[in-house]
C-alpha positions in Angstrom: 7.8 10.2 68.2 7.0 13.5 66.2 7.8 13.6 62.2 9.6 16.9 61.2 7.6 19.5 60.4 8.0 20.2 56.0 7.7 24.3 55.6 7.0 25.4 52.5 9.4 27.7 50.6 6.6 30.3 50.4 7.3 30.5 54.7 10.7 29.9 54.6 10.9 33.0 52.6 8.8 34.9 54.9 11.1 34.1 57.9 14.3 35.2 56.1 13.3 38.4 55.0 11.8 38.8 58.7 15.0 38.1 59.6 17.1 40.5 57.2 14.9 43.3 58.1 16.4 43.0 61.6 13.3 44.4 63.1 13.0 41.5 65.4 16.4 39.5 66.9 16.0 35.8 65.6 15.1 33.9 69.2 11.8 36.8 68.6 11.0 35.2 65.5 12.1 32.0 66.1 9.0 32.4 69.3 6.5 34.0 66.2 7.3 31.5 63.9 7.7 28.5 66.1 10.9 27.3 64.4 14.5 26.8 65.8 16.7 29.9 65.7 19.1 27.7 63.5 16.7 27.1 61.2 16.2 30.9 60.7 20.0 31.2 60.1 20.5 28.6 57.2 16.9 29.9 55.5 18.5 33.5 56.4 22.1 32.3 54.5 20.1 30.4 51.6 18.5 33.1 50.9 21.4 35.5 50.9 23.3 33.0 48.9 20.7 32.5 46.0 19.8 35.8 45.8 22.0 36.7 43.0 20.3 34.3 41.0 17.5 36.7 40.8 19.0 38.8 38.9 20.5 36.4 35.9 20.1 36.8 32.4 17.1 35.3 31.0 15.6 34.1 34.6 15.2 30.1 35.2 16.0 28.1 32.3 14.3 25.3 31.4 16.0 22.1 30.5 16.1 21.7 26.6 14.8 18.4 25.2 16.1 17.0 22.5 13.1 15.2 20.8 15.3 13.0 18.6 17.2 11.4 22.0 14.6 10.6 23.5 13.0 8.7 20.5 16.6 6.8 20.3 16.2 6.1 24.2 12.5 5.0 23.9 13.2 2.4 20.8 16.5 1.1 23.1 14.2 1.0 26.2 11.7 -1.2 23.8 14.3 -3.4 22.9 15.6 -4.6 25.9 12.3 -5.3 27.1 11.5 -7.3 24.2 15.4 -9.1 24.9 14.1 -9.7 28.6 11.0 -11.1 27.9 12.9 -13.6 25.9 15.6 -14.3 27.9 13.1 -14.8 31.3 11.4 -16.8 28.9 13.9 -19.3 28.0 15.6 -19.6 31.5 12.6 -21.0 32.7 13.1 -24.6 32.7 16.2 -24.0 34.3 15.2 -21.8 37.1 11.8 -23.8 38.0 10.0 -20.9 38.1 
């Protein structure tokens, strides 16, 4: 049995624009590109739907990190490995392991 084939989003870009140009019906490109028509049709509506997105404000933004968080998260994260060790430490004799 075949594994499905990963495109990237650099083709599935090309083959939505192909198929908004409406130069070539969509069983024509679905031949070119050897891809199933319905694939053409949900890259064709993604791309349609995210489009607008484009054109935002300020483009992509990046998640802000908050440097004082993640010190708070890496001392808890230290902690309760420190209160694991422990604990695996003194259940021991009870678990025989």
């Amino acid at each position: 049995m075949s594994k499905r084939k990963q495109h990237s989003p650099e083709f599935k870009a090309k083959v939505a624009l192909a198929a908004l140009k409406g130069e070539q019906t969509v069983a024509e490109l679905a031949s070119r590109f050897g891809v199933h028509p319905t694939m053409i049709h949900s890259w064709k509506r993604a791309l349609l739907e995210g489009a607008s997105g484009v054109f935002e404000r300020g483009g992509a933004k990046k998640p802000e990190i908050d440097e004082e968080r993640v010190k708070e998260l890496h001392a808890k994260i230290g902690e309760l490995a420190v209160a694991n060790d422990f604990l695996s430490r003194k259940l021991k004799p009870w678990t025989g392991k």
